[in-house]
Every structure is written in C-alpha cells, then in structure tokens.
N, C-alpha and C positions, 0 to 999 in steps of 0.2 A: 475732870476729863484728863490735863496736865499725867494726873496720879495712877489713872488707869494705861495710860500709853507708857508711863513708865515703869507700869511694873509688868507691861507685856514685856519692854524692851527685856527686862531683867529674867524672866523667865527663858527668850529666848536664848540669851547669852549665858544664860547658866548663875549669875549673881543669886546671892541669898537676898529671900524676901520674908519679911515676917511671915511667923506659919498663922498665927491670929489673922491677918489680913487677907493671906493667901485662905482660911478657913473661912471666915465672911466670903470672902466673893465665891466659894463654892455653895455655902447654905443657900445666898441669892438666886444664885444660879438655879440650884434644884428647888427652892419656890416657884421662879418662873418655869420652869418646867412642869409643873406641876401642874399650869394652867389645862384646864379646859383644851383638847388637839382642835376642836373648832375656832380657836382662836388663832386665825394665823399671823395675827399681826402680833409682833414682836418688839420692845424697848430698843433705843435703838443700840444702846451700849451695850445690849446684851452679848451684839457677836462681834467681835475684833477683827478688821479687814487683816490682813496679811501678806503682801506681796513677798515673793522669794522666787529664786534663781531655779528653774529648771535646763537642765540639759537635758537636748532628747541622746538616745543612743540612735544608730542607723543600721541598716541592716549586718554593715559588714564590721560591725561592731567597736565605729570609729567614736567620738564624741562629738556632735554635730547638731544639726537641726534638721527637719523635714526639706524637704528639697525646695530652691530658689528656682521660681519658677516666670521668667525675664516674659514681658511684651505680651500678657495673657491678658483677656478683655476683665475689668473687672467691677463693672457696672454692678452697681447695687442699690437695692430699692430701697426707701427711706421712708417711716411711717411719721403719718398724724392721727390725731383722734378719730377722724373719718376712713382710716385706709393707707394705703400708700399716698404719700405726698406728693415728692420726686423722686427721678432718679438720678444718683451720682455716677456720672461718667467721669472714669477714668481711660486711658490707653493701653498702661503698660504698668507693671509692677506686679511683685510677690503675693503671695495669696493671703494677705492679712493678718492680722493681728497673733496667735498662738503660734502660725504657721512663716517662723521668721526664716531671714539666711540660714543658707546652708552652712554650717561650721560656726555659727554663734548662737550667744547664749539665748534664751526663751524665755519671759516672764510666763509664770502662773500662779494663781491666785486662791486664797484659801480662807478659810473665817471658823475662827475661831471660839471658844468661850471658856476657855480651859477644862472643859471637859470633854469636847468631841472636836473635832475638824470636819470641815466639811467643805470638799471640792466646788469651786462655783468657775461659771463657764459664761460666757457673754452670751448673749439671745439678741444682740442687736447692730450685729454688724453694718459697718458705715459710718457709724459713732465711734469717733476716736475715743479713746481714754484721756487723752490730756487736751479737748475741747475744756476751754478757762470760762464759768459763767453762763455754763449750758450749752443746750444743744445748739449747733449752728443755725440758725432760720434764713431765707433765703427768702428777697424780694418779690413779693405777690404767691406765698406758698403760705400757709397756715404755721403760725407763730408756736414751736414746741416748745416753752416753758417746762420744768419740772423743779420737783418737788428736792430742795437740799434736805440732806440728812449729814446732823454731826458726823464728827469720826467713827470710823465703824461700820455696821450693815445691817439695815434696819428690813424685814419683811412686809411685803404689802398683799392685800387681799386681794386676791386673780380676781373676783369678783369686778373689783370694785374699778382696778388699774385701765386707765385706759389705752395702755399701748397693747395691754394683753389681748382685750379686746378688740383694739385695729387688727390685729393678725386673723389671717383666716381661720375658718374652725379647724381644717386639714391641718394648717401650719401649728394650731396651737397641741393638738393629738399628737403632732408627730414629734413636738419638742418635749410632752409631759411622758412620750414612750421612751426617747431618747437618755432621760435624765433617770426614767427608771432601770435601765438596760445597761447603760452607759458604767464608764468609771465614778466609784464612787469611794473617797477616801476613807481608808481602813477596811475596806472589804479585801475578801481575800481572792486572790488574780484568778480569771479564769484561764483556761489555753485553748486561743480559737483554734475552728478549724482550720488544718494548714497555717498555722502559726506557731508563734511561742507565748508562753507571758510572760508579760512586760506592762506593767501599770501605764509607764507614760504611753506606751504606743496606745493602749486600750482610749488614755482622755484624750490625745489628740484625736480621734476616731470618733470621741464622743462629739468634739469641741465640731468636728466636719460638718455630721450630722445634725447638729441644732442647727449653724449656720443652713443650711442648705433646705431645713423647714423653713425655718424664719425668712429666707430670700426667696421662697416658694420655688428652688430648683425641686422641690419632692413635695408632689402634694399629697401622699398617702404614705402612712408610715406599712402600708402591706404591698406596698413594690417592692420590683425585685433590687438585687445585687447593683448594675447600673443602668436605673431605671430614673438617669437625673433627665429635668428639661431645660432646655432654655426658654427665661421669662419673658416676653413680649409687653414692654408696657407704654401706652403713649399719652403724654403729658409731658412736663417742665423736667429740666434738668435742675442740678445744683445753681446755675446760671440763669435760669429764670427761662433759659432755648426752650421752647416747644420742638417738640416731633417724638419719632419712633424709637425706645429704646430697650434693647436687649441686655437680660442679665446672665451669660454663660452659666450652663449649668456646670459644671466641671472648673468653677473658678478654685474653688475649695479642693475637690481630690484630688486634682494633678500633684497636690504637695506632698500627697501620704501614696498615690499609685507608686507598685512594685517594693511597701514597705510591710514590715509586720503589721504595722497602721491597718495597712487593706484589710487584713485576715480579721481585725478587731469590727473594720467599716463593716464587713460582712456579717458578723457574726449578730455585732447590735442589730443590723435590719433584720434577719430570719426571728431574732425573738422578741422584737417589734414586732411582725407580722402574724406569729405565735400570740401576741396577746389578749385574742378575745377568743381562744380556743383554748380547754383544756386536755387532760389526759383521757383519754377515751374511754375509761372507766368510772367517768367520774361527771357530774354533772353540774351547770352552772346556779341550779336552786335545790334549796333542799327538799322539797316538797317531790322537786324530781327523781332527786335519789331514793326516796323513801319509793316511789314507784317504781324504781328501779334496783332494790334490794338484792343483795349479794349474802348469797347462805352460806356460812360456816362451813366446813367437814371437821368432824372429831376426829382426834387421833392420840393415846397417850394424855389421858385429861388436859386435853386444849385444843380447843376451836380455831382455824385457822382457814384463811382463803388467799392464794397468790393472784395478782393480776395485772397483767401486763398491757403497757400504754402501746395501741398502733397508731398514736398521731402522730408520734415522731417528736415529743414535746424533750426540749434540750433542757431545757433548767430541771433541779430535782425538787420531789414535794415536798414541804415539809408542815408542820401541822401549826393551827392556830388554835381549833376547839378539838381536844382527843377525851370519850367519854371516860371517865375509871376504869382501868382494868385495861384496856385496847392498848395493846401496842402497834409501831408500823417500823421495817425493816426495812428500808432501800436494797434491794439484792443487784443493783446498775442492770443496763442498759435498758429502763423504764420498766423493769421488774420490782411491785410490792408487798411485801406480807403483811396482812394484817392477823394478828392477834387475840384472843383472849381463855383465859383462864375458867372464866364463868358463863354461865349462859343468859345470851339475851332474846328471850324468845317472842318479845316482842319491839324488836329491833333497836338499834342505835345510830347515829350522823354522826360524822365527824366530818369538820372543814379543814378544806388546805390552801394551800396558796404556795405562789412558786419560790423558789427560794433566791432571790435576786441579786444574793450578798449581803449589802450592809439596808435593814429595811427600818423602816420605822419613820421614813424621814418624807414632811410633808411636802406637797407642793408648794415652792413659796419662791416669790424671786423677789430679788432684793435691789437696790441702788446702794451704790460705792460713792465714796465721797474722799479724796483723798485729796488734801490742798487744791479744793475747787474743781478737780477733776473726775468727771461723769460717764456712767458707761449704764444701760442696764445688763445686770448679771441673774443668773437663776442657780439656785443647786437643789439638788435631791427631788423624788415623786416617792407618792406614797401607793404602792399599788392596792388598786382598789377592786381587783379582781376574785374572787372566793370560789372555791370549787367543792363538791359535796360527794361524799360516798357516804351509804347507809349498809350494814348490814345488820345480820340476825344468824341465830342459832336454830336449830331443829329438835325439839327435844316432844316428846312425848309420857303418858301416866302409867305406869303400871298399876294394878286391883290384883291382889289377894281374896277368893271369896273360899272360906275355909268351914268343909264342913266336918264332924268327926264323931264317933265312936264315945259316947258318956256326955256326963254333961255341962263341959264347957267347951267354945272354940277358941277362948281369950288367950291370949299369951306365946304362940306360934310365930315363928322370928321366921322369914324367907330371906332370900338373896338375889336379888336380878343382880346377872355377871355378865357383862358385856361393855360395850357393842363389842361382838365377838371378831375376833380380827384388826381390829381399831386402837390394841394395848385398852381391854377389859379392866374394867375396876368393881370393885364391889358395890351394891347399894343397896341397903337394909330396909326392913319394914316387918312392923310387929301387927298381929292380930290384936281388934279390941273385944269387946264384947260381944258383938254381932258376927265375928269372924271375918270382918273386913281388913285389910292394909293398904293401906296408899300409897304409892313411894312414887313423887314426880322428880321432872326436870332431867329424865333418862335423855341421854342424849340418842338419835334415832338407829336403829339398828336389830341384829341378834341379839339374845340373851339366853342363857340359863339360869333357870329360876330353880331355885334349894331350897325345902325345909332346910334351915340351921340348928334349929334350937325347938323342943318339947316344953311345953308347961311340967310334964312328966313321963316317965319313962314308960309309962304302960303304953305308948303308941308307936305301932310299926310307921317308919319312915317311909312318905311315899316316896317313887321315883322324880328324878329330876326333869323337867320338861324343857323343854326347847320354842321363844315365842319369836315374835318380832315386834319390835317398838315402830311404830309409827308418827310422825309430824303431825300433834296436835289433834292425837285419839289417846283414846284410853285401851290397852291392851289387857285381856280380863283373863285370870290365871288363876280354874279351880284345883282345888287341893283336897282327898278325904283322908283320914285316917283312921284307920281300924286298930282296935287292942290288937294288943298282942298276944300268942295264942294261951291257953290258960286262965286271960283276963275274962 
C-alpha cells in the first residue's frame, strides 16, 4: 500500500515512475474493469482518495468562496439503521462542509485510478470528516459503527448498505437524480439558464442538492426551483434532550443564493424533474414505439423523417442501439432527422437516452478513509432510462405482364421511373418466360414505366404509361407489342 501512495504522490508532482509499473497497474485496472457492471463492489485499492485545493470563483469574479452565512439555524438530522437517530442542534454557523468562508480556500475531493477521475460529493451531512474512530454515538441513541476501509475508496452495494437504506425512498431518488444531473468530472460544462459555465459553480449546486435530499429539505426530486421545507422532527438531540426539532430548509442555499451556483441549482432540478419523461416523439418501451411507427418520406434515394420534441426536454439524444444504415442529425432546439439510405418496410427501433455528459458511471457510494477519518461519499449514477422510436419505409411491387406479337414474350427490359417529383431514379425489370417482371421495394409514389430494351427489333415500341405505386400492393402494368409494319 506504502508503494501505491507513492507512486500516486509521484504521478501528481510530475516525478518519473517506471513505465513497467506504471503499465501493470493500468493492465490491473482494465481487468477490473472488465468485471461484470452488476458487480458494484469494487477492491478497495482500486480507486485513490484524492483531496486537493479548490477555489470557488464569485460572481464578481474575485477568488473566494460561497458566501459565509453568520447565526443560520443549522440543525441537521442524523441516521441509524432504523431512520433518523437524532438531531444535531446547532445555533449559529456557516453552511458546512463544501460550503466554507467567504474568501478562503475550499476542500474537494476526487478518486482516482489513473485512468478516470471521478468527482465524489458527501451524502451525509452532520458527519464530520475528521470524526477520529467513527461516527460520534451519543448516549441512549443506537450505536453507528462502520465498516473501515484501507486507504483509498472502496464501493458498496446500495443494496445491501444500510445507511442507504435508512434514507427515505424520496431522499434516496432525489440523490441518485442529483448525481446523475449534477457535475461530473471530465464532462463537458453545460451553460445554465441565466448563467455561465463554470464547473465549480455547477458541483457546488450539485454538493446543495444532495445535501438537501439527504436532510429531507426536498422530498421530490420534481419540485420546483424553491420548493425547500423545513424538517419537523421530534426525539433526542446530539445531547441525549428530547423535544421538537427543526431542520431549515434553506440551511444549504443561502451559500450559493444570488450566485451563478443558483442558475446551476436551477437547472439540475428542471432535469431532475424531466427524468421519467421523454421526447414526445419517442416512447418509454419499445413494443410502444413499434405501435407507434413513424414513415419515412423518399426524397433523392433517401428516406427521411424530422421530428420535433414538444416536451420541452433540455438534454440532447443521443443513441445507444442505431440499426445499420439509420443515421440521426440533432438540427437543436429538439429538432431530429432520422435517416436512411435503404428500405425498411418492415420497420426498425432504435434506443436513446439522454445525453447527461460523462455516462457510463454506476451508482455506487463509497467510504473514505483518510488517517482514521470518516465521512460517507457517493459519485456518479448510471442512467437507467431508455427511450424508443421505431420507423419504417413505404415501398410497394411493380408487375410487368407482357404480352406480344410472335412467339416469344421473354427478354423485354421496362423502367419504373420515379417516384416522380421525389429526385426519380431508375428501376429495371426483365421479362421471363411467361412474360412477367417484378421489380420491388419502389419506394411509394408516380412512376413512368418504359419499354427499354426488345429481344428484337421487329417490335414496335409501345407507349410509355403513367402508374402509381402504392404501400404494400402490387401495381400491374400491361404491355403489347405488335410487329412492325411489313413483319
């Protein structure tokens, strides 16, 4: 362990590390990765805690911290296996942990594996970080033990965790939408509305947000803007008092109110609340979509259909399953083309999902462990929402029934030319023995139909006719021919 914290030390500071050693711990790495995604538990050495120096910026573009916010109630509720425990009353003080003095520095916290980074965020406010030996228990309150993990940040199964489960289901939603919405290291910055981007203001916005599920100030992740409560809870305090205690809902915003912060507060809840709706176009099964098929129009040999989202959905699609051939073109403001070159005339699905930034990354939360010091932390959600659109193409058969003058009808070449209007293309079909030709997969429309081509020159060329192809008929185009005169 000694050898792996020194050779994080040395990666950060830039020292040369053997590329042999540095190539082992990546092959490691991507074995474990490699496991099974239902496996959320994780080695624990896999991921390297990281703490490092964050500055926030402010609005007026000083170097600072979120606002110090003096004499603010800042009661907060404290779990055991069963629920809330107590609550810790305090009087007066700043709004915790991310959210320090105004004008100094800010710890954040990150985990590492030398191949990804991954932003991780407290989920349990009230617990210090540098509690020595566990959580604090407090006399006649249910004793919270936990689980030490070496150096580093080991992942635990939401299943199985039992603080996860103390949390309300509300609260546990509202932190797995948070984590998927929220800032997520290496993705690329959104610009709320009415704001700018700015990464840090995006995580402190995120850092808000969990808190304020996790204290049950927000017990739906589809409330609105500021739709905080104040908590009402009655039992023990940290001190063992009985009575009534209230946990402000607004202990946490008042740090980021009137910052670019907000614009990010904001932005995360609208597409939190957006989460179990898609694009109006589009359907939550596939079985639905195929019910609800979207046709083609030909144009220029290619099938194509735009269609435009009215739920107002902010994130863009982007695809998980695309069949062969299907392309999709983002045209913004929830304008999409779909694609293709060939015909599918008996439909195709494709799956989307939204595009959240950096995805890929499970739910998992972790415990920290840094010289005996304990907090629980979470990073990343894997969204697990899928949305379907199905189309299809219109195409119909053309028939040749070819009759003539001597005695054979074999060997007569026609043309269906169309769809007329739509950039027409050619499509051939020869007579066989019988005088018949086939020629499918027209796409639906006019046509002119042409003799091309004689087995021989003794037949007058009939005239060229005019049909329409129909969706899934057969259009029947007879043809005679007579010698020509002297024959």
């Amino acid at each position: 362990m000694k050898v792996k914290r020194k050779l994080a030390e040395q990666l950060t500071t830039g020292k040369r590390v053997s590329r042999s050693l540095v190539a082992l711990l990546i092959a490691l790495m991507m074995l474990i990765t490699a496991l099974p995604s239902g496996l959320l538990g994780m080695l624990a050495s896999a991921w390297e805690y990281t703490p490092g120096i964050q500055v926030w910026g402010t609005e007026e573009g000083q170097i600072g911290n979120y606002k110090y916010v003096p004499g603010i109630n800042r009661n907060r509720l404290m779990y055991g296996p069963g629920g809330v425990s107590y609550m810790r009353v305090t009087s007066n003080g700043y709004a915790g942990g991310i959210f320090g003095r105004y004008g100094a520095a800010s710890s954040r916290y990150n985990a590492e594996n030398f191949i990804d980074v991954k932003a991780i965020y407290c989920i349990e406010s009230g617990t210090s970080f540098a509690i020595t030996g566990g959580y604090n228990t407090v006399s006649g309150t249910e004793a919270m033990t936990y689980h030490k993990v070496p150096y580093g940040v080991e992942s635990v199964d939401v299943t199985s965790d039992w603080y996860w489960n103390a949390l309300p289901a509300a609260s546990r939603e509202g932190i797995l939408r948070t984590l998927l919405y929220g800032w997520k290291e290496g993705q690329s910055v959104p610009t709320p509305p009415g704001g700018y981007a700015n990464a840090d203001d995006m995580r402190a916005a995120t850092q808000c947000l969990l808190w304020e599920f996790q204290q049950q100030n927000r017990l739906d992740p589809g409330y609105g803007h500021g739709d905080r409560i104040t908590f009402s809870w009655s039992g023990r305090n940290q001190n063992g008092a009985s009575g009534t205690w209230e946990s402000w809902g607004d202990k946490y915003f008042v740090s980021i109110r009137g910052t670019n912060a907000e614009a990010y507060y904001n932005y995360i809840l609208d597409l939190a609340a957006q989460h179990n709706t898609g694009w109006s176009f589009s359907r939550s099964t596939a079985g639905d979509a195929q019910n609800n098929t979207y046709v083609m129009d030909y144009n220029n040999g290619t099938y194509s259909v735009t269609l435009q989202d009215t739920n107002g959905i902010l994130l863009n699609a982007k695809t998980v399953n695309m069949p062969s051939g299907i392309t999709m073109v983002n045209n913004g403001g929830g304008s999409y083309t779909f694609r293709t070159n060939q015909g599918i005339p008996n439909g195709a699905t494709i799956t989307l999902k939204k595009d959240v930034g950096k995805d890929g990354l499970t739910a998992t939360f972790v415990l920290t462990d840094t010289a005996d010091h304990y907090q629980r932390m979470a990073y990343g959600a894997k969204d697990d929402k899928l949305w379907y659109v199905s189309f299809k193409t219109e195409e119909g058969t053309g028939k040749i029934v070819k009759t003539a003058d001597g005695p054979t009808v074999a060997g007569f070449t026609f043309d269906f030319y169309g769809p007329l209007g739509k950039g027409p293309s050619h499509h051939y079909g020869t007579t066989g023995a019988d005088g018949i030709a086939i020629i499918e997969h027209l796409p639906i429309g006019m046509y002119e139909v042409t003799e091309t081509a004689a087995p021989n020159s003794d037949f007058k060329k009939p005239p060229t006719q005019t049909v329409e192809v129909r969706a899934n008929e057969t259009t029947t185009v007879s043809f005679y021919n007579e010698w020509k005169d002297g024959k």
